[in-house]
C-alpha positions as CSV (number, residue, x, y, z in Angstrom):
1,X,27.2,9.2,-3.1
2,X,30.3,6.9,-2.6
3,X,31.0,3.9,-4.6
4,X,30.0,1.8,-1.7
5,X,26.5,3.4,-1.0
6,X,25.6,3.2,-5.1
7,X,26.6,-1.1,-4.5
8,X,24.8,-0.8,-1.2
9,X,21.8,1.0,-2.9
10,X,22.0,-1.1,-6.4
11,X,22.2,-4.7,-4.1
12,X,18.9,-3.7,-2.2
13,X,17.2,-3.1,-4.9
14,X,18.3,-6.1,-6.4
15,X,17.1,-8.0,-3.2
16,X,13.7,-6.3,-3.2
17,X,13.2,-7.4,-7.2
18,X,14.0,-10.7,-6.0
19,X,11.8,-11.3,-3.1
20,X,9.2,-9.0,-3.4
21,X,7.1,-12.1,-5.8
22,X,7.3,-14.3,-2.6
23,X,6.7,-11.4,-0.2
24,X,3.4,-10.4,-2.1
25,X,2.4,-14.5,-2.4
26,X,2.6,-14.8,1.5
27,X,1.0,-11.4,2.0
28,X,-2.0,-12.3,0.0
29,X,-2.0,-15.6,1.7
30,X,-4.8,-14.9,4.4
31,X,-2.7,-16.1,7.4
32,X,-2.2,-12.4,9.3
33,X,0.7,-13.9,11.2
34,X,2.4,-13.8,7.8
35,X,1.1,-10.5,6.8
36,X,2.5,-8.9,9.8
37,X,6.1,-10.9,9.4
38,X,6.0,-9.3,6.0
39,X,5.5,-5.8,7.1
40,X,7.6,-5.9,10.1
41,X,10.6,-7.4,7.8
42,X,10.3,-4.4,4.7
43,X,9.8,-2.0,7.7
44,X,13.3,-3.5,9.6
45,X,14.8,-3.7,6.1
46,X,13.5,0.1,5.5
47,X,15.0,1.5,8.5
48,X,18.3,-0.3,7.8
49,X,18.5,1.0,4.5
50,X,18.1,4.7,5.9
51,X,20.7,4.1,8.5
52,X,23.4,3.0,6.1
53,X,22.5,4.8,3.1
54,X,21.8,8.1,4.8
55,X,22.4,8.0,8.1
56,X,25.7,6.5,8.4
57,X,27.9,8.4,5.7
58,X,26.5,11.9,7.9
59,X,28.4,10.5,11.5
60,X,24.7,9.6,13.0
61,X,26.0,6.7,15.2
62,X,24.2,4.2,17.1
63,X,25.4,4.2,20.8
């Protein structure tokens, strides 16, 4: 891995300890509306993550 994909990596996970207290708290809330916002945000932020972590350094491009 490159310098900037390590930063890339180490700064998401940093994000994810960070929200993931408020994430759970609105999960757990009982509203489904912000259940599903919750899973389709960590499933957006997931498939970023593979794209610019993985993706990305191999020459996968998005046309």
């Amino acid at each position: 891995m490159e310098t900037g994909q390590i930063a890339a990596l180490v700064g998401g996970i940093a994000m994810l300890v960070i929200l993931w207290p408020i994430a759970r708290r609105l999960g757990s809330s009982g509203a489904p509306v912000l259940r599903w916002a919750v899973l389709w945000a960590a499933v957006l932020a997931g498939v970023l993550a593979l794209y610019s972590l993985v993706l990305a350094p191999m020459g996968v491009g998005l046309r």
